[in-house]
C-alpha positions, -999 to +999 in steps of 0.1 A: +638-578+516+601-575+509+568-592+512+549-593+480+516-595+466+515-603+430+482-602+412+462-618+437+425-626+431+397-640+446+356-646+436+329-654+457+296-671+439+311-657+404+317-619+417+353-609+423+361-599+456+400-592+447+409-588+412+444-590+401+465-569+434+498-565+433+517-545+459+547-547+482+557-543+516+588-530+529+610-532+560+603-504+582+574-487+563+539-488+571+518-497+542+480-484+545+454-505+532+425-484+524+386-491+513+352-484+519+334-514+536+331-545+509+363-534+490+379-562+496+403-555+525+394-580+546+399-606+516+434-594+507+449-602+542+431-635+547+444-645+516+476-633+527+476-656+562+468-685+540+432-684+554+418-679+521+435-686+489+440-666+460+428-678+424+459-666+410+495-647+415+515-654+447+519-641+483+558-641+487+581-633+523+614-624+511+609-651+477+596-674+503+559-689+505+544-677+537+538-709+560+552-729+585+573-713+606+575-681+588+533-678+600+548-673+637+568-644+628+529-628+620+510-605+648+474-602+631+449-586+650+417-590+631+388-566+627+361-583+655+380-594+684+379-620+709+393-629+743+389-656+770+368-639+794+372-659+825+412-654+823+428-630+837+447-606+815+486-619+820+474-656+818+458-650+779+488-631+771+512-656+780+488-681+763+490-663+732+522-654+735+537-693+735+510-699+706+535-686+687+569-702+701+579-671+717+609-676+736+593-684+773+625-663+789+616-630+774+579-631+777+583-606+811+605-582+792+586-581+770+555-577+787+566-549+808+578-530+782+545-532+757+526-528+788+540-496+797+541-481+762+501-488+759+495-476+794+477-512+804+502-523+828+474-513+854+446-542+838+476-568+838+461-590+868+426-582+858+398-605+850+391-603+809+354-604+818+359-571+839+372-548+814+358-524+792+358-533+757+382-505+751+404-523+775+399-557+763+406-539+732+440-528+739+451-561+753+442-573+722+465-552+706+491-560+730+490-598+723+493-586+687+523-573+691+539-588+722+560-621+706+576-592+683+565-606+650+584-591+623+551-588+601+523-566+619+490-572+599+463-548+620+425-547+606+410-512+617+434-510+645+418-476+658+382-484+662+367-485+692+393-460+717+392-428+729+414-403+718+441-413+744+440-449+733+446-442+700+476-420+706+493-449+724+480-476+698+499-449+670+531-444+690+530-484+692+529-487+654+557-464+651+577-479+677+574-511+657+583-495+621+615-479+636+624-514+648+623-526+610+591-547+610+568-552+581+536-533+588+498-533+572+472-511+586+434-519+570+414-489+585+391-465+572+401-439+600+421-418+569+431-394+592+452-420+609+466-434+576+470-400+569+497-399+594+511-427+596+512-446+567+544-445+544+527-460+513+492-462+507+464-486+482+432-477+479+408-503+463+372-499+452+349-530+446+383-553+448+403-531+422+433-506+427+423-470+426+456-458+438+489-473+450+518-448+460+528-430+488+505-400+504+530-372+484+521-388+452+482-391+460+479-353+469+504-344+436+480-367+408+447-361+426+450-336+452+437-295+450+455-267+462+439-241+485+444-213+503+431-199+540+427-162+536+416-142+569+406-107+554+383-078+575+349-072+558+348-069+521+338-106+511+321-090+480+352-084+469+364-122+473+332-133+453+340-106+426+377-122+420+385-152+398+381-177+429+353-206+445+348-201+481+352-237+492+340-227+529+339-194+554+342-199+596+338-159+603+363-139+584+381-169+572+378-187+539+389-214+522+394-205+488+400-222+453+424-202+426+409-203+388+439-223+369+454-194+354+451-169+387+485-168+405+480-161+443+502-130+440+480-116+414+451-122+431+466-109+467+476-074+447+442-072+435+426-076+468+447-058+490+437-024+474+405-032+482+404-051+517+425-056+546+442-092+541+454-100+574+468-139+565+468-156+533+478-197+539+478-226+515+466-259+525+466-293+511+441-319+504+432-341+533+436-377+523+396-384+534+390-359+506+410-370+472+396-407+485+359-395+489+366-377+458+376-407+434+353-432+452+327-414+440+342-406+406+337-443+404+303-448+413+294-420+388 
């Protein structure tokens, strides 16, 4: 049970946009789709709705071509939004909501419940035009999501919402894996897809950088470091067989030389300094992708 991409590609005026994607979606995971701005992202899930159509390979649902009625089961909430501004709030969401052949009896339900869990039952009888574009926002995200489509497709989901917001959007998305839905987050908010996603593929001018899941990015491109809280002595740190990466008052982030073991270097040290913590840390996703964007660019 799977939604596939296999090979995909797309050119505009001669340049490719895509060249040859493959990945695959599973039941229950969310799958991060992950860029800089012209990568292609936007291309890749247009081409999955049908709006756009790849060049070559195949977008398959479970063996199946996706159209028809299987483009009903699909929440998509695309990267520039867009509401009816002279409806109130309840009246676009139910428009939306039979757009997709919804059953009519659970529509309330259904509503209640999504409302609650984004906080926006309060903006339910408002007027669109009255919101705040991070409330229009939200109820976008809520007609995304409120038919229960069992494939989630959601285009830099957290832009545009305060801290709050995005908590409730991320508790949403998880809500909706653990219910066994297909899920596709295009964002360049790594810290979300950090957290969130299951399996990730970052693309660079339309080709794959890296496709895997965030244990295997940090193992193959990833660097070790450690937090060490010492008092005075940072002559001593600068003397050892280590790069100071960064210092916030006595703490520094530290990088080991390849064939320095942190005990060795902790022995050495600690005869010398008071060591009060010493904590390794991992790369942060923003980091190994800044790191091998720009490897490409070089």
């Amino acid at each position: 049970m799977a939604i596939t991409l296999t090979n995909i590609s797309k050119s505009f005026k001669g340049k490719k946009a895509v060249n040859e994607i493959s990945f695959e979606l599973k039941e229950g995971k969310i799958f991060g789709l992950l860029g800089p701005n012209g990568s292609g992202k936007t291309t890749i899930i247009r081409i999955i709705l049908g709006i756009l159509q790849s060049e070559n390979g195949n977008v398959t649902w479970n063996d199946r071509e996706i159209s028809g009625k299987l483009k009903n089961k699909i929440g998509y909430l695309p990267e520039e939004r867009g509401l009816y501004q002279n409806s109130k709030v309840k009246d676009a969401l139910k428009y939306f909501y039979e757009l997709r052949s919804a059953d009519k009896k659970l529509f309330d339900e259904r509503l209640l419940f999504w409302a609650d869990k984004l906080n926006a039952a309060g903006l339910l009888n408002s007027r669109i035009e009255n919101l705040s574009k991070g409330s229009q926002q939200l109820i976008q995200f809520l007609a995304t999501v409120l038919h229960e489509p069992d494939f989630v497709i959601l285009d830099e989901p957290f832009s545009g919402f305060d801290p709050v917001n995005q908590k409730n959007i991320s508790e949403a998305i998880q809500i909706l894996a653990e219910r066994g839905k297909y899920i596709l987050i295009s964002t360049h908010q790594l810290n979300f897809a950090e957290k969130l996603c299951d399996d990730l593929l970052l693309i660079k001018n339309g080709n794959e950088i890296f496709s895997g899941g965030v244990d295997s990015l940090r193992e193959r491109y990833g660097n070790s470091f450690y937090e060490i809280e010492i008092s005075g002595g940072e002559h001593v740190l600068e003397e050892s067989k280590i790069k100071i990466i960064s210092q916030s008052g006595n703490i520094y982030t530290i990088e080991l030389d390849d064939n320095l073991r942190p005990s060795e270097l902790l022995r050495s040290i600690s005869r010398k300094i008071d060591v009060q913590s010493f904590v390794k840390t991992e790369s942060r996703l923003e980091e190994i992708f800044l790191s091998l964007v720009s490897a490409i660019d070089e």
